[in-house]
C-alpha positions as CSV (number, residue, x, y, z in Angstrom):
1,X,0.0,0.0,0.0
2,X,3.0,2.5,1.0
3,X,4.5,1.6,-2.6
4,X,1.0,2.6,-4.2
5,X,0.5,6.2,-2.1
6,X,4.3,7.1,-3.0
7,X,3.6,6.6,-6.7
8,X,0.9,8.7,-6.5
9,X,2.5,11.2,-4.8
10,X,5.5,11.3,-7.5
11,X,2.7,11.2,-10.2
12,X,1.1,14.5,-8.8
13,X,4.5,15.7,-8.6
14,X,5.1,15.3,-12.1
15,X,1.7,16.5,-13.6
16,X,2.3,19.7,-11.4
17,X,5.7,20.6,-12.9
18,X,4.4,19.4,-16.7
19,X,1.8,21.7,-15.7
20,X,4.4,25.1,-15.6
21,X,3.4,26.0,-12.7
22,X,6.6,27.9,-11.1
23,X,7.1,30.0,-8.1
24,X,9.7,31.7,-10.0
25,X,9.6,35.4,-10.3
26,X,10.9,38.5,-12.3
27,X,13.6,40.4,-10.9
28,X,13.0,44.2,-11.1
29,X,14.5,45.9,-14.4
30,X,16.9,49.1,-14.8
31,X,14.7,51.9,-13.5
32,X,14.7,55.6,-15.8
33,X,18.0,57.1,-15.0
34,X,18.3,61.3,-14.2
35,X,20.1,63.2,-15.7
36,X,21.1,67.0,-14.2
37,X,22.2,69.2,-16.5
38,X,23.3,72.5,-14.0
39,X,22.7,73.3,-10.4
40,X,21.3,76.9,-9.4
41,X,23.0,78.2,-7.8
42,X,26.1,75.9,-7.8
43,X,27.1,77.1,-4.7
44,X,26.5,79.1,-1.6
45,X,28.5,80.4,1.5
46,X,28.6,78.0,4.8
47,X,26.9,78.7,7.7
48,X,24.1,80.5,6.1
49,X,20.3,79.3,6.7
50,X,18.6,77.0,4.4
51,X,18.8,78.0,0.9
52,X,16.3,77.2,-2.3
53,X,18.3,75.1,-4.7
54,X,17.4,74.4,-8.6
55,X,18.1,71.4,-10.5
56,X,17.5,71.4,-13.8
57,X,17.9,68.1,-16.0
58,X,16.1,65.1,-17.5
59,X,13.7,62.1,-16.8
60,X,13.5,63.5,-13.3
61,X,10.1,61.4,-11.8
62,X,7.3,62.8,-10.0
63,X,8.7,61.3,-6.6
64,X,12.1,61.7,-7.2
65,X,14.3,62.8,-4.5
66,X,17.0,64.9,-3.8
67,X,20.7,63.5,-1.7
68,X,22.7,66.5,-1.0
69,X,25.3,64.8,0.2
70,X,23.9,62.4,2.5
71,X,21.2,64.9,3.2
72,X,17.9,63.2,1.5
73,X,16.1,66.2,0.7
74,X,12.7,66.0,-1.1
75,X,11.4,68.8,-3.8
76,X,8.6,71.4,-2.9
77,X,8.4,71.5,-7.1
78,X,8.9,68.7,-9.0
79,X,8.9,68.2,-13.3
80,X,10.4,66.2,-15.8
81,X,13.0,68.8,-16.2
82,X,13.0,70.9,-13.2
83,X,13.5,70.3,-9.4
84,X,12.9,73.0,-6.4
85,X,14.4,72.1,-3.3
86,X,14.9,73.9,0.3
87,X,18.4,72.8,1.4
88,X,18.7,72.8,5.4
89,X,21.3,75.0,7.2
90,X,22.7,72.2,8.5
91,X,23.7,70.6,5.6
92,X,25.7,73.6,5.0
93,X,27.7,74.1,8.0
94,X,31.4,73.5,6.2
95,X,33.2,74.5,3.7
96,X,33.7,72.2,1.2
97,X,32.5,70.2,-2.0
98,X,29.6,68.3,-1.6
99,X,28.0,66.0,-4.3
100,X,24.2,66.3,-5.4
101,X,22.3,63.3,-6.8
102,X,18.6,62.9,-8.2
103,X,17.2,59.2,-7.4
104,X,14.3,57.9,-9.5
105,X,12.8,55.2,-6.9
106,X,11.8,52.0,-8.0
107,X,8.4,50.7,-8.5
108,X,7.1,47.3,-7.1
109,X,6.5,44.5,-9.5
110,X,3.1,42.5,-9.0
111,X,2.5,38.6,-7.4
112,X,5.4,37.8,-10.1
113,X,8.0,40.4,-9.4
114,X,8.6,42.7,-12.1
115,X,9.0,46.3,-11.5
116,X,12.0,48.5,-11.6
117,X,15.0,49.4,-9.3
118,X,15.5,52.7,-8.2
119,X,18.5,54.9,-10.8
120,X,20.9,57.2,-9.5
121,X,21.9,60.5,-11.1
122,X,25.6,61.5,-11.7
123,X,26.6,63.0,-8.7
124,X,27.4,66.8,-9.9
125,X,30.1,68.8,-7.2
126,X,28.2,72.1,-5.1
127,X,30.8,74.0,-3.3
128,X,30.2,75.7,-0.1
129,X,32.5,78.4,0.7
């Protein structure tokens, strides 16, 4: 009888895989990469309060974000070409170059996976005097 129940089981087995019936999914693709063309301004004196900061570019996304260094700052004004930031004081406090980045985030996939991971900008060089 335990011969019988264990070649059922492996025929079940068998008709589920012929079946294609996979818990396989799709990894996220390559998300839309930004792309800043200038900074305005492209730079400002430290110590000052927070500061308004334009960046102007390409295939910005409606929730993209702005890292001013490791600030993550997000835009009061947002385009496909245009993003208006406030920049805290704080991240201004030295004197120094600092790198600016646009992120894209990702989207989530469905039950399969899918979606798309989140693209990173050039970093462009502010300078804080």
């Amino acid at each position: 009888m335990k011969t019988v129940h264990i070649v059922l089981l492996i025929g079940l087995m068998t008709i589920g895989m012929a079946c294609g019936y996979s818990k396989s999914t799709m990894p996220p693709g390559p998300g839309t990469t930004p792309v800043i063309a200038q900074l305005n301004p492209a730079s400002t004196t430290h110590g000052g309060g927070a500061f308004p900061l334009e960046i102007d570019g390409t295939s910005f996304a409606g929730n993209a974000f702005i890292m001013f260094s490791t600030t993550k700052v997000i835009p009061t004004s947002a385009s496909s070409t245009k993003l208006e930031a406030m920049i805290p004081g704080a991240a201004i406090m030295n004197a120094g170059t600092v790198q600016v980045m646009v992120t894209n985030p990702g989207t989530p996939g469905g039950v399969y996976g899918g979606g798309t991971q989140d693209a990173n900008s050039v970093p462009v060089n502010f300078t804080i005097n």
